[in-house]
Structures are given as C-alpha cells and as structure tokens.
N, C-alpha and C positions, 0 to 999 in steps of 0.2 A: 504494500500500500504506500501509499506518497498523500501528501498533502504540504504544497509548498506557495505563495505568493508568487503572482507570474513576475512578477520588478527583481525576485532571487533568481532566473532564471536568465542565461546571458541570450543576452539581444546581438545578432547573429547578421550578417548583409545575405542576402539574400545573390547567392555569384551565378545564378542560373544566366546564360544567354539570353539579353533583352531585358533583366531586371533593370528599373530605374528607381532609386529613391525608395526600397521596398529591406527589410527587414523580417529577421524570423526569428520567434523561442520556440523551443521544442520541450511543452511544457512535461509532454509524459511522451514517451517512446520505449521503444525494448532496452535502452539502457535501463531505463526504469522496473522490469519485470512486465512491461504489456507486452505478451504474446499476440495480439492481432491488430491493432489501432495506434494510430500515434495522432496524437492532440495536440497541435499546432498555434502560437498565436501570432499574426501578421502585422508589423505595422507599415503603413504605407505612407510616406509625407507627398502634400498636394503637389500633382502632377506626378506623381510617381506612378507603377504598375510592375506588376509581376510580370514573367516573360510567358507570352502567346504561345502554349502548349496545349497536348492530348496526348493522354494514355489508358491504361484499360481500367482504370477502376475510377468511381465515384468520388466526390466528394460532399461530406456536407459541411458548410458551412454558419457561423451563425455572427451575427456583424454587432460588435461591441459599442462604437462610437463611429461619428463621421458621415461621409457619404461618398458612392463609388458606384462605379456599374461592373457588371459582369461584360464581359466582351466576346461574345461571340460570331461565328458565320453565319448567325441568323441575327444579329445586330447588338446593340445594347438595352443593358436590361439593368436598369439603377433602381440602388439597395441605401437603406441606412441603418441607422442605431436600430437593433430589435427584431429584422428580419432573419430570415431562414433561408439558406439557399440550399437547392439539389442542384448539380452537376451532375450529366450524365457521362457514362465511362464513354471514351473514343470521341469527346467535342471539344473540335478547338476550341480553345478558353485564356483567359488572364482576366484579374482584376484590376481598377484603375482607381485614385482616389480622383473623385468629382467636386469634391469642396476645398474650402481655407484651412480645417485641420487634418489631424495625423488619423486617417484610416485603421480603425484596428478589425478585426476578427479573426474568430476560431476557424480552423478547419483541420476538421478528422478525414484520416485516408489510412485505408489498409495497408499494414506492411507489406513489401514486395515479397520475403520470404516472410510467415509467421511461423513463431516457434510453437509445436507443438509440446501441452503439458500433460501432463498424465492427469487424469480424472480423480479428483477426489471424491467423490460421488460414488457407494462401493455398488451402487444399481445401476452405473453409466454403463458397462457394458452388456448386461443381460436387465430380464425383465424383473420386474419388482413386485410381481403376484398382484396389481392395480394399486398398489401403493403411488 
C-alpha cells in the first residue's frame, strides 16, 4: 500500500517527441507494488501539450485544475477542472493546455508488461461450493 502527497513525488519533463511545456509524477507505478495500473499526474503550463501519439491500450483520464482539449483526428474536444475523459486504445491523441494556468490531470494506463501475483484468495482457483 502507499499513501503519499502528489508535491512528495518528483515532477518529471515529460522527453517524449513533441512534448512542449508538459511534465509528469508517477504517483503509483510497479515501482510501487501495482501489478497492472500506473497513476499518473500531468502538468501542462499554457501552450504546452503532450506529444501527438497512439497505442493499444486506453486511457482514463480525470482533469484536476485548468482547461485543455483533447486533440484528436476527429478534432478537439475541451475538458476542465472535474471532467472525465475515455481515450480509446489505437486514437491518435495529445492533450493541450487551453487557458492562463498550469493544466493538471490524472491518467491511469495499463502497464505494458503487468506482473502477475499469486492469488490470495484460497477459492481463486477452484470453486467455492456458492460461497
């Protein structure tokens, strides 16, 4: 288990090809003991954007402060403070900060390899009589 303030967490640049003025904590990840998710928080300063990518898996996103749009090849689609966002797996994507302040949000994305743990659950592999 973890329970940490994201400000203890080092703020990161974000070196992906195309990133501008975009930043990363990686608040929980498999360093941490998460076997399948890693929990992400963004910050983006105005006019910055994360770099114009797709790959196979989802994202969900949930937008902390700020305002930004999602950038797709079916257009833009502006989010702020409290929204939700689904990313489908395989759509070109980036986000962009659209206002005066610092962009933040969460986003959780599956690890590429996840570790599998062994079950502690002693009816995970057989039946449980309807238990």
């Amino acid at each position: 288990m973890k329970i940490i303030h994201y400000d203890e967490v080092e703020l990161e640049p974000v070196t992906a090809e195309g990133a501008e003025k975009a930043q990363i904590r990686w608040l929980i990840a498999q360093k941490d003991g998460a076997p399948t998710f890693a929990m992400r928080m963004f910050e983006i300063e105005p006019g910055g954007h994360t770099p114009h990518h797709q790959h196979k898996w989802e994202h969900e996103v949930y937008c902390l402060s700020g305002k930004g749009a999602l950038v797709t090849d079916r257009g833009e689609m502006a989010f702020g403070a409290d929204d939700a966002i689904f990313v489908d797996p395989d759509i070109l994507h980036s986000f962009k900060n659209t206002g005066n302040e610092t962009l933040k949000f969460l986003c959780l994305i599956p690890h590429e390899k996840p570790i599998i743990k062994k079950a502690l659950n002693p009816f995970a592999d057989e039946e449980a009589n309807n238990c």
